[in-house]
N, C-alpha and C positions, 0 to 999 in steps of 0.2 A: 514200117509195116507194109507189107505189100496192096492187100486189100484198099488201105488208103491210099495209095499211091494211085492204084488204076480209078478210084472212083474219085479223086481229086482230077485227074487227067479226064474221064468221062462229062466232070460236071462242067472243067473248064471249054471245053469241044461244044457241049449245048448250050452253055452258055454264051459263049460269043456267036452261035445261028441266032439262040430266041432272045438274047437281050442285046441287039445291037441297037442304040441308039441312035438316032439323027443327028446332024449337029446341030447346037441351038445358037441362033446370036441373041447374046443376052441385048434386051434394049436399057440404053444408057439411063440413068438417074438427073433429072432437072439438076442444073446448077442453084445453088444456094446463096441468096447474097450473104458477103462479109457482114451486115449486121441483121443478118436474120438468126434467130436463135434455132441452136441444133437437141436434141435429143442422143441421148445416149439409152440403151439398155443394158445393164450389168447382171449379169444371172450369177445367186448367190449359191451354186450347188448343197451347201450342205445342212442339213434337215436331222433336229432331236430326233424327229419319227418320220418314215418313208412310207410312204401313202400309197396302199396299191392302187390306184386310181391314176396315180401323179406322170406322167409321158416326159416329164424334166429329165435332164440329166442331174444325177442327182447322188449324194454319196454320207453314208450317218454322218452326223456331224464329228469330228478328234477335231479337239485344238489346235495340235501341232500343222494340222495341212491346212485346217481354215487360215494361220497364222501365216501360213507360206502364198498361201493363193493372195488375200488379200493386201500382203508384202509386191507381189508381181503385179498385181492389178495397179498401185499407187502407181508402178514406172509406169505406166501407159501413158505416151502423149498425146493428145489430139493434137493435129493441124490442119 
């Protein structure tokens, strides 16, 4: 559609004037000794009921995909 096209092309021209970022150097993370114990956070998206309050990402709960997420989550390895 035309209309989209020019005001995709409009937004991307103002956009790269008013949101040009600086660049940032991230500062690095302390190192952790080998027996120091670590933390994990595992965020479990999916919820009986979706809370308009709730800023999570977030999705109803089906079986089927909570079945598949939590299948992919097991391979994660830490090292």
């Amino acid at each position: 559609m035309l209309a989209e096209r020019i005001l995709t092309g409009v937004m991307r021209r103002q956009g790269a004037r008013t949101l040009a970022l600086a660049p940032y150097d991230r500062p690095s993370l302390p190192r952790v000794a080998d027996d120091q114990a670590r933390l994990l956070y595992a965020h479990v998206p999916f919820c009986t009921r979706l809370c308009p309050y709730c800023s999570f990402n977030r999705f109803p709960f089906q079986a089927d995909l909570a079945r598949g997420y939590f299948r992919r989550l097991r391979e994660v390895r830490l090292e």
